[in-house]
Rosetta silent file (secondary structure, phi, psi, omega in degrees, C-alpha in Angstrom):
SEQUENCE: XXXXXXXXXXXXXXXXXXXXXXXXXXXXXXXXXXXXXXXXXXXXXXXXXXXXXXXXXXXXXXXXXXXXXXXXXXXXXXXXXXXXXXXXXXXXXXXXXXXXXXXXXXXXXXXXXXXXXXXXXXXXXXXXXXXXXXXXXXXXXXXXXXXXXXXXXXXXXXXXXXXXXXXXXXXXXXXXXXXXXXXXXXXXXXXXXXXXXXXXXXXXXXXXXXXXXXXXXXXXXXXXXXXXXXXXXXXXXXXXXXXXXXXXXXXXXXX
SCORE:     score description
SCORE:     0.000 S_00000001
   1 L     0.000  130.045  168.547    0.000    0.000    0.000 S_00000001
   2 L   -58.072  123.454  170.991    1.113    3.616   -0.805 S_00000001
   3 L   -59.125  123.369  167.703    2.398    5.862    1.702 S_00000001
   4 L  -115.433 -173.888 -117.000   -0.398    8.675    1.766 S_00000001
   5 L   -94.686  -24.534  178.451    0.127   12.109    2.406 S_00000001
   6 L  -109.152   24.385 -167.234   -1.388   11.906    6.156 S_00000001
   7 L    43.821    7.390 -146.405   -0.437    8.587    7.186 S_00000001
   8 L   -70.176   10.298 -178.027   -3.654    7.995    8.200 S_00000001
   9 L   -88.295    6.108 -175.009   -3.419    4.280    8.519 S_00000001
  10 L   -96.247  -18.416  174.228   -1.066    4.564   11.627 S_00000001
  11 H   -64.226  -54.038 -163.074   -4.679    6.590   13.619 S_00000001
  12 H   -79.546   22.879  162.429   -6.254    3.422   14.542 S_00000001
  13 H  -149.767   45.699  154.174   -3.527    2.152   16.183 S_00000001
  14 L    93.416  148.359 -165.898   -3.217    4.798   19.048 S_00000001
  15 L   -39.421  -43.070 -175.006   -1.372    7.792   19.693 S_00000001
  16 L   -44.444  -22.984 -166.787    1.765    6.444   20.225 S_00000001
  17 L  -101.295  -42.858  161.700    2.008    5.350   16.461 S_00000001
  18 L     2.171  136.200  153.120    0.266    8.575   15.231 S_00000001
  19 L  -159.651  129.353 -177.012    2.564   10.774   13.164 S_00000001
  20 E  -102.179  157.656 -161.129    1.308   14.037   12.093 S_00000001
  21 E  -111.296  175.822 -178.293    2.123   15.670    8.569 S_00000001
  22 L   -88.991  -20.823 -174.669    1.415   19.297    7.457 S_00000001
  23 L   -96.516   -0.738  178.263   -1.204   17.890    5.355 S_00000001
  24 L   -72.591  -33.968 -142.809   -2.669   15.833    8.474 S_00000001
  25 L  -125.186   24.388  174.132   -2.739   19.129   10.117 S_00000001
  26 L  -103.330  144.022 -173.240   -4.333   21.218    7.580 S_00000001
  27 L    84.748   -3.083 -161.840   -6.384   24.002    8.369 S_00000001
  28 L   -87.214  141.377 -172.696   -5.653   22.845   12.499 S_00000001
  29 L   -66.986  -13.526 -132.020   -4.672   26.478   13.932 S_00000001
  30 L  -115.399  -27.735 -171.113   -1.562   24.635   15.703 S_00000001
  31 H   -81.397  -19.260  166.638   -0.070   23.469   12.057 S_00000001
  32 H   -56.049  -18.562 -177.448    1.514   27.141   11.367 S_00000001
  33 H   -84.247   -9.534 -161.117    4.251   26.583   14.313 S_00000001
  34 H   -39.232  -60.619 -169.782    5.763   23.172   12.363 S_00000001
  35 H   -65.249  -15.070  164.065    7.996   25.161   10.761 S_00000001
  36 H   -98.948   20.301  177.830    9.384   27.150   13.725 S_00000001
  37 L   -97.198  158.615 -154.507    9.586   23.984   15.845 S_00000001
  38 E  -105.912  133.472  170.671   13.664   22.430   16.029 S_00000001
  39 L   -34.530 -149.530 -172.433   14.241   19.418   13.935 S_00000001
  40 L  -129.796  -54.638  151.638   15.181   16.346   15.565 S_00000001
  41 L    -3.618  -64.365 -174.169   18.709   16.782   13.674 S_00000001
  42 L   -37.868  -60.006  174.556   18.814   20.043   16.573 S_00000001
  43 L   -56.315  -34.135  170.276   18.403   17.907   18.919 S_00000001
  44 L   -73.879    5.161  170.055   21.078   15.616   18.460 S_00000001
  45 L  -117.898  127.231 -166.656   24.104   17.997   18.731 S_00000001
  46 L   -25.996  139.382  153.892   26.669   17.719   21.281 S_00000001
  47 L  -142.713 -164.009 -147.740   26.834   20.536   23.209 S_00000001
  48 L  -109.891  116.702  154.133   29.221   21.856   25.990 S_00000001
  49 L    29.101  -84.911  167.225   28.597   22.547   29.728 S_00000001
  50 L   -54.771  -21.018 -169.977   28.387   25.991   29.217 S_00000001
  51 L   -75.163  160.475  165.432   26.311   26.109   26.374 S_00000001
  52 L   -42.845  163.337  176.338   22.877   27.789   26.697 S_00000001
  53 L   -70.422  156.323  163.721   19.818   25.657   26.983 S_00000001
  54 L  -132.271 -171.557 -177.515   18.587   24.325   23.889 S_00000001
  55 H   -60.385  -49.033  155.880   15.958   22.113   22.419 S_00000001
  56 H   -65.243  -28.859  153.364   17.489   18.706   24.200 S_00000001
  57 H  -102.800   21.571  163.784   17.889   20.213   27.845 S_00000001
  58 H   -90.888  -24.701  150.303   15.019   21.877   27.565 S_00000001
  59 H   -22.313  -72.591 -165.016   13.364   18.477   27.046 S_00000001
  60 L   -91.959  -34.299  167.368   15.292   16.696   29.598 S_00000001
  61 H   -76.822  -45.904  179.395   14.577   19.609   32.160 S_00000001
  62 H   -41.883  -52.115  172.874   10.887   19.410   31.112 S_00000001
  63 H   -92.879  -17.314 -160.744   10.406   15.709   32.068 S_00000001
  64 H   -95.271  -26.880  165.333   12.656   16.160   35.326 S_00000001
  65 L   -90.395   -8.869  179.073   10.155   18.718   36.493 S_00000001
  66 L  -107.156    7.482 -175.329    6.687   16.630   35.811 S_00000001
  67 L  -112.937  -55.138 -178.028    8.908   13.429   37.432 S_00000001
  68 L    89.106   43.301 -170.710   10.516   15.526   40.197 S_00000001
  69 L   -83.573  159.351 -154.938   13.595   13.324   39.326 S_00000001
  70 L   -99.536   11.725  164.370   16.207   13.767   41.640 S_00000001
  71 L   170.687  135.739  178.177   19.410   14.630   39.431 S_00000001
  72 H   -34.924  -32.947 -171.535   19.359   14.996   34.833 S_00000001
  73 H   -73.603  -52.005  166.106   20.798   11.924   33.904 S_00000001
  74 H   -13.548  -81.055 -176.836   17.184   10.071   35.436 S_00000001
  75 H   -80.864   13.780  178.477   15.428   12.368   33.720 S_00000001
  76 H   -90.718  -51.675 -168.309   17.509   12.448   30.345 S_00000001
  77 H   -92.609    1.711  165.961   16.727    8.300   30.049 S_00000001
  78 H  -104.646   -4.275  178.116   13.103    8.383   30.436 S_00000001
  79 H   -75.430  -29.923  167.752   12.801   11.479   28.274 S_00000001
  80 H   -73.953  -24.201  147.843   15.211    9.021   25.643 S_00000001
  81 H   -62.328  -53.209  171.870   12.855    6.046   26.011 S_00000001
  82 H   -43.862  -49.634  176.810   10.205    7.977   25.706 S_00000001
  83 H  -100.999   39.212 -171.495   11.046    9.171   21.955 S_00000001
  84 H  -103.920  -28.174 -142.705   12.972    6.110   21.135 S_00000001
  85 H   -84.181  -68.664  177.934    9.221    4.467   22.066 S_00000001
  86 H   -41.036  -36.342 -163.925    8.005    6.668   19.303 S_00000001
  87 H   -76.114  -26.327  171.631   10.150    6.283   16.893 S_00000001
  88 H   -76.379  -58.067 -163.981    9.563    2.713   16.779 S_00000001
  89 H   -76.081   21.841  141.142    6.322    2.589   17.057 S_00000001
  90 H   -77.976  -78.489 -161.700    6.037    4.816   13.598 S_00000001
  91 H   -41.334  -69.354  154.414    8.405    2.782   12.032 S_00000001
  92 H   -34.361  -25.600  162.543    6.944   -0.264   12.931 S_00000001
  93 H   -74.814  -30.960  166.363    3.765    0.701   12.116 S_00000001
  94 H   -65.074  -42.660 -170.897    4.300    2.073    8.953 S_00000001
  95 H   -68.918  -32.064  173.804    6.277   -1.045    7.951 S_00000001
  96 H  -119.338   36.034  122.365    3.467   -3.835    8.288 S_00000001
  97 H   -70.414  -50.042  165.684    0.752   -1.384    7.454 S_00000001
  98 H   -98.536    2.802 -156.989    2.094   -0.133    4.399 S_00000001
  99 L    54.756   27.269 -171.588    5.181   -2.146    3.659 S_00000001
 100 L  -161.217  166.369  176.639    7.267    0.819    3.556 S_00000001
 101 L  -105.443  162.632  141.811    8.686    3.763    5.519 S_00000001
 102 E   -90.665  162.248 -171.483    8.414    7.393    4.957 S_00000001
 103 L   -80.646  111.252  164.231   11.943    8.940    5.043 S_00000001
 104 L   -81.282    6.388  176.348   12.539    9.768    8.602 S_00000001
 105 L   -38.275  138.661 -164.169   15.622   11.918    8.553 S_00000001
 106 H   -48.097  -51.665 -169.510   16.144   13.785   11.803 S_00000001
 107 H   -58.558   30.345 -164.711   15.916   16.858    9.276 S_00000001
 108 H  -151.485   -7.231 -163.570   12.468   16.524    8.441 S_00000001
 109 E  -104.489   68.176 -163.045   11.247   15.451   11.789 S_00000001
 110 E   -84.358  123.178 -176.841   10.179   18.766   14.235 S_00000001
 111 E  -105.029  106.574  177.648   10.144   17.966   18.122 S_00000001
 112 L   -88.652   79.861  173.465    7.380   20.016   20.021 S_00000001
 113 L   -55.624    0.827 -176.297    9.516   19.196   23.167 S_00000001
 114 L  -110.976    7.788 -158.805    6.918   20.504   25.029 S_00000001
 115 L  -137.466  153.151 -146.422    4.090   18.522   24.258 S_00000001
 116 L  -123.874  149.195 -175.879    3.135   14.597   24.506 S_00000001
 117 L   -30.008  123.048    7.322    2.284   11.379   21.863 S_00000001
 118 L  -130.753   58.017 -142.899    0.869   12.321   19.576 S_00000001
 119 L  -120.798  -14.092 -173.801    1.506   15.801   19.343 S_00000001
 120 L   -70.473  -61.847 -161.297    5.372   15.775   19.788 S_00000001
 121 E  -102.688  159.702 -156.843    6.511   14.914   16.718 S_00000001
 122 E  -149.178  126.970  178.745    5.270   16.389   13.499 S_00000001
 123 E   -98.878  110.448  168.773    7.064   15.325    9.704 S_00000001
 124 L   -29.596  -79.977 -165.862    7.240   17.899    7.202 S_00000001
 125 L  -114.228  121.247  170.779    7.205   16.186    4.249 S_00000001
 126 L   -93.994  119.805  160.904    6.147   12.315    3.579 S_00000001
 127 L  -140.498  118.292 -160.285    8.378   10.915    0.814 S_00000001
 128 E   -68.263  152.024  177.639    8.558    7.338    0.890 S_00000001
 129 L   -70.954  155.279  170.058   12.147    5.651    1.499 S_00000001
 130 L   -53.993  165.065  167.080   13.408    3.457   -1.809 S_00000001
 131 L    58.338 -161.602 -168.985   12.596   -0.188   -1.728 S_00000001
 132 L   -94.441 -123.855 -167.470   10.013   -1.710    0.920 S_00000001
 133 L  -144.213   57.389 -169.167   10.400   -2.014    4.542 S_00000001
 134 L   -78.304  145.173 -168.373   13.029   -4.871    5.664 S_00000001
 135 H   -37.820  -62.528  165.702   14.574   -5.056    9.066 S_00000001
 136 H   -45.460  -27.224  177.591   17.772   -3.017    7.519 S_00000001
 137 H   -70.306  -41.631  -84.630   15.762   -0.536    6.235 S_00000001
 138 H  -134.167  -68.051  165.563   13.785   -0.272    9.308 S_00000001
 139 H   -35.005  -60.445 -165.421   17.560   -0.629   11.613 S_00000001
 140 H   -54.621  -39.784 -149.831   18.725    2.570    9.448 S_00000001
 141 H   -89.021  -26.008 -179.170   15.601    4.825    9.997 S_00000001
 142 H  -117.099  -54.798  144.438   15.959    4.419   13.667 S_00000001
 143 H   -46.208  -76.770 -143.557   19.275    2.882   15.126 S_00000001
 144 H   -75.925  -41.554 -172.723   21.483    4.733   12.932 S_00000001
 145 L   -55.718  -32.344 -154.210   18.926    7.790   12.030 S_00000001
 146 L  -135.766  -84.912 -143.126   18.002    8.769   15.803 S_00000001
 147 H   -46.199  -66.749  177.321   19.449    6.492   18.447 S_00000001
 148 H   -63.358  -11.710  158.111   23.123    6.377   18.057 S_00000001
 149 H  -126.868   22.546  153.987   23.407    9.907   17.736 S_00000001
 150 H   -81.302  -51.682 -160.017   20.595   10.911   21.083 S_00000001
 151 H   -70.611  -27.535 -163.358   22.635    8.594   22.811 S_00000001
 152 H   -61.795  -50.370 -170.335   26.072   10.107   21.721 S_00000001
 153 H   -52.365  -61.303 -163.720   24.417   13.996   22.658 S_00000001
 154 H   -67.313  -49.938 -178.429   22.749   12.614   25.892 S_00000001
 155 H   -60.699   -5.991 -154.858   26.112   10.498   26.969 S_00000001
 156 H  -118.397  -22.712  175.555   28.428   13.595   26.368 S_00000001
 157 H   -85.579  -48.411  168.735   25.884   15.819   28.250 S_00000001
 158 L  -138.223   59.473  177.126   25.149   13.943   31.197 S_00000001
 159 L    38.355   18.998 -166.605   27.059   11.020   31.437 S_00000001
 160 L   -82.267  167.388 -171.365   24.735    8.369   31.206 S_00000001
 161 L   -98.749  113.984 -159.585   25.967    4.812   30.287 S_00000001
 162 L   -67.280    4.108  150.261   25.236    3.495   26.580 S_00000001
 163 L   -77.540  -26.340 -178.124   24.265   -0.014   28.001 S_00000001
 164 H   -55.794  -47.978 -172.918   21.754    2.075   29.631 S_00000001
 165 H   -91.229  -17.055  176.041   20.194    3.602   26.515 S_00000001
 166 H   -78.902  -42.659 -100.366   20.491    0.456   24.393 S_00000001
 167 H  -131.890  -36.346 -177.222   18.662   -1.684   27.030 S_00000001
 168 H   -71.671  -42.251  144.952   16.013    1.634   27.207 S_00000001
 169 H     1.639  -77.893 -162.471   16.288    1.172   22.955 S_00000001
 170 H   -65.924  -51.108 -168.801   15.430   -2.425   23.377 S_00000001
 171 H   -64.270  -37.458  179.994   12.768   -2.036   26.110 S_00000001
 172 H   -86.654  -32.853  168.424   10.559    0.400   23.616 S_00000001
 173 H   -61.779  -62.138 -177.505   11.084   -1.763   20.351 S_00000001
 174 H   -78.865   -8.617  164.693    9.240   -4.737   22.353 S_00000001
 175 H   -62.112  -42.137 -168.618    7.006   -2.373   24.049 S_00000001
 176 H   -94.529  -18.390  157.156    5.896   -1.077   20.817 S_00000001
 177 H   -65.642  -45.315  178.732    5.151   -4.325   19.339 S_00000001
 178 H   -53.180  -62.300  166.906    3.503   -5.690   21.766 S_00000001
 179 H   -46.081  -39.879  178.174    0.799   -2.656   21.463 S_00000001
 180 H   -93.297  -17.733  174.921    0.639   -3.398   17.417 S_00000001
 181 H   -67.346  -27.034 -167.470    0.522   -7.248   18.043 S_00000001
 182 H   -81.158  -40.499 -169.220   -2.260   -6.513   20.736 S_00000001
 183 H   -76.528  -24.685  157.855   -3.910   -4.322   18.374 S_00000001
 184 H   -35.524  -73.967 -133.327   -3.785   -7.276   15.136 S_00000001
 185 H   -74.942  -17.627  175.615   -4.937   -9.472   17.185 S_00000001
 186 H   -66.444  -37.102 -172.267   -7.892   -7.326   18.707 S_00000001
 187 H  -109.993   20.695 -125.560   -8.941   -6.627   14.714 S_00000001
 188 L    -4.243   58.998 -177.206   -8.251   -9.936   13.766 S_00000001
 189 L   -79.194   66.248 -141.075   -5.625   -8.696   11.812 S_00000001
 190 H   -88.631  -10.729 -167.366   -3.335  -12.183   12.140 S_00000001
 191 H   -72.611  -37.219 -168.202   -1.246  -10.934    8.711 S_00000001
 192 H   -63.420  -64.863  176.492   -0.316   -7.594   10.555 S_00000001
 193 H   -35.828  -45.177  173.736    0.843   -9.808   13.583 S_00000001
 194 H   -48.895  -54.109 -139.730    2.888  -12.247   11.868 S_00000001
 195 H   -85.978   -5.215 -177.249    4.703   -9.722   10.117 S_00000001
 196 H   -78.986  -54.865 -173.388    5.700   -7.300   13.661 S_00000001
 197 H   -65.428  -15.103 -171.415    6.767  -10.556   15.325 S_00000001
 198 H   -95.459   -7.966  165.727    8.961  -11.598   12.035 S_00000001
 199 H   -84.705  -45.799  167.797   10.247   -7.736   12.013 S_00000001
 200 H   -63.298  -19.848  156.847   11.007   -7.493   15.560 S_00000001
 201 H   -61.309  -19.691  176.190   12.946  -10.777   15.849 S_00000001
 202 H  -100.259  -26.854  164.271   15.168   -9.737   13.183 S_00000001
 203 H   -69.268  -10.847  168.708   15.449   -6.168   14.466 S_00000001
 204 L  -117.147   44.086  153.121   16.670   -7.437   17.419 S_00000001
 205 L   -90.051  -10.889  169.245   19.404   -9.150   15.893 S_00000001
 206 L   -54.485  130.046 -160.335   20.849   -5.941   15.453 S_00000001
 207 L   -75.749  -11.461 -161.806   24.498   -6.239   17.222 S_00000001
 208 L   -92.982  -24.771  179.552   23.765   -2.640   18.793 S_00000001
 209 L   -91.224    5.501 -122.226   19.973   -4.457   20.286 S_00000001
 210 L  -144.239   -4.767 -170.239   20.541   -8.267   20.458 S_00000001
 211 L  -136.717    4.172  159.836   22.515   -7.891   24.649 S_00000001
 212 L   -35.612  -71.050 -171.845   19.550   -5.610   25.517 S_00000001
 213 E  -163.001 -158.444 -164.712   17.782   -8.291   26.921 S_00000001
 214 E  -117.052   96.221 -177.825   15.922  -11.653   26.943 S_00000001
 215 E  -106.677  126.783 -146.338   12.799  -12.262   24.745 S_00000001
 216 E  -131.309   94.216  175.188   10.814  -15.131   25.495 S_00000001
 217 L    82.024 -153.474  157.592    7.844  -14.530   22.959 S_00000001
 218 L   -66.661   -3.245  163.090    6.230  -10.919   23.310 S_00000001
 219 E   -61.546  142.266  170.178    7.865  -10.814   26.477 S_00000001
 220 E  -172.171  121.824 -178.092   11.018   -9.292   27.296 S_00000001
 221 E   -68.756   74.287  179.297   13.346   -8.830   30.155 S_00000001
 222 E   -77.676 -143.687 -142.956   16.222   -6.485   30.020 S_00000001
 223 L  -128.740  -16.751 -172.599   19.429   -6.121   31.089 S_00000001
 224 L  -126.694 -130.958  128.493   19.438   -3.001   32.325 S_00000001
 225 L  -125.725  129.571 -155.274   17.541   -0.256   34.138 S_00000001
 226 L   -92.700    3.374 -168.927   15.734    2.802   32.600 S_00000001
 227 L    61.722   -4.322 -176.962   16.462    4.332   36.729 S_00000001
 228 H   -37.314  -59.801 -155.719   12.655    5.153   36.637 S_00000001
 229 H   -45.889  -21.756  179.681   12.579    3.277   39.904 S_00000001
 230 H   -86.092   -0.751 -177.824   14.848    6.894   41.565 S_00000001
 231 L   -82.654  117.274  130.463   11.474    9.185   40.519 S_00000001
 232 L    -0.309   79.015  167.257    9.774    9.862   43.497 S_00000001
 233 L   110.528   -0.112 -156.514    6.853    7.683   44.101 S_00000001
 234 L   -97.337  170.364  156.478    8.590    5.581   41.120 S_00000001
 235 L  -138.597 -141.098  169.578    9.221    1.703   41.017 S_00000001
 236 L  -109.956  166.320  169.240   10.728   -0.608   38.829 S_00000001
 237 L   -72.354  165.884 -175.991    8.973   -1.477   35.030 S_00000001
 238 L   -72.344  -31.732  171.908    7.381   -4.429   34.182 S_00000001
 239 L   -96.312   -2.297 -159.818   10.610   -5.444   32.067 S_00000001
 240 L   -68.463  138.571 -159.038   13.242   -4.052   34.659 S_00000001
 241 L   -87.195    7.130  167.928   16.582   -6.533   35.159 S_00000001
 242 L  -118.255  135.833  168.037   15.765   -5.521   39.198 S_00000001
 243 L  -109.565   47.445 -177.556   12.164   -7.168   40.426 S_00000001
 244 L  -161.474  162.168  134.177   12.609   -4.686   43.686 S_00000001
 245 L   -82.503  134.596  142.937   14.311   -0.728   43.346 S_00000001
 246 L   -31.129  155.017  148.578   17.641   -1.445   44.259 S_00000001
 247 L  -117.638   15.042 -163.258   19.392    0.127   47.318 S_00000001
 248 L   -93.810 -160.067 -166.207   22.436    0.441   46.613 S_00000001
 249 L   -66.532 -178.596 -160.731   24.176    4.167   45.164 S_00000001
 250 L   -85.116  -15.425  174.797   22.380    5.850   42.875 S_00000001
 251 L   -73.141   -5.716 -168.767   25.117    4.944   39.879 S_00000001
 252 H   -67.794  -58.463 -169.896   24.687    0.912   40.246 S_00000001
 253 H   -88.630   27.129 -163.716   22.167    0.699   37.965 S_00000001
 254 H   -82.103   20.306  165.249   23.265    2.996   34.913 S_00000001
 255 L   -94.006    0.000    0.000   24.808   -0.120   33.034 S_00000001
């Protein structure tokens, strides 16, 4: 099926997968800021100590004040699960609705850091990637396109530990399948299921995903901790490599 200009076959299967377009968003009073909102590209560059706030600690300050987390790196990996959670579940969604991606380049991608699924992220322009939608394509659009360089920006900013961010990586790739397997199987869609369990087993064959964690089915354990469990009032996730919060310092569980 042909990518069309609003994606709309990604609505029915809940905000998270939602991604809105300028033509999704026409005539909405709210579609005139797209163009002053900072790419995703923006987001992703290193910056210094010193530097002024920008569009990624403004983010990362943003969720640390609605968490009331208790030092930035905390709230820098659930604000990086959080859009890693997105990013999959468009990608994934896109891939065994339509067999194909739209081109997902950071530059084309505008982050309303201030706003929640599915309202964050908003794609200029849909132009479909070449070819269909195979676990490398799929690996490019997301590992290499997003992940690997939020994690470089986020590790060089606040130190957090890149087993940390793979294992939050990994924890939102089976998170977002399960929500499109749940939703197949709710519409008796069994073709859509088949093909999310035969893309996420091969996406997490990926050498940068595949030590995340342990997937036993739609299930999946990781390896690490996303720290949630240090939020005030917080505990550990349903996938968390601790079935308690730890007590030990607050650095034990960044690996």
């Amino acid at each position: 099926m042909d990518l069309d200009p609003e994606l709309a076959a990604l609505r029915p299967l809940g905000g998270f997968f939602v991604l809105r377009t300028v033509r999704s968003t026409a005539g909405d009073p709210g579609a005139a800021r797209i163009d002053e909102l900072p790419s995703l590209e923006k987001a992703y560059e290193k910056a210094g100590s010193d530097a002024p706030r920008d569009v990624l600690a403004f983010r990362v300050e943003s969720v640390g004040e609605r968490l009331r987390a208790p030092e930035p790196r905390v709230a820098a990996s659930i604000a990086q699960q959080a859009l890693a959670a997105r990013l999959w579940s468009v990608a994934l969604g896109c891939a065994v609705r339509y067999g194909r991606l739209p081109d997902l380049d950071p530059r084309l991608l505008r982050w309303d850091t201030g706003a929640t699924a599915p309202d964050d992220l908003w794609l200029t322009e849909v132009r479909p990637l070449p070819g269909g939608a195979d676990p490398a394509t799929v690996a490019d659009a997301v590992v290499h396109g997003h992940l690997q360089p939020l994690g470089e920006a986020l590790r060089a900013r606040y130190g957090i530990a890149a087993g940390l961010l793979w294992g939050n990586a990994g924890s939102a790739l089976a998170g977002a399948a399960r929500e499109l397997e749940r939703w197949a199987r709710a519409n008796g869609r069994t073709e859509v299921a088949h093909r999310t369990r035969t893309l996420t087993a091969a996406l997490f064959t990926h050498p940068l995903l595949s030590a995340t964690g342990i997937r036993t089915g739609p299930s999946f354990r990781r390896r690490s901790c996303c720290l949630y469990y240090r939020v005030p009032g917080g505990g550990v996730c349903g996938d968390c490599c601790f079935t308690q919060p730890p007590r030990s310092s607050p650095g034990a569980a960044s690996g």
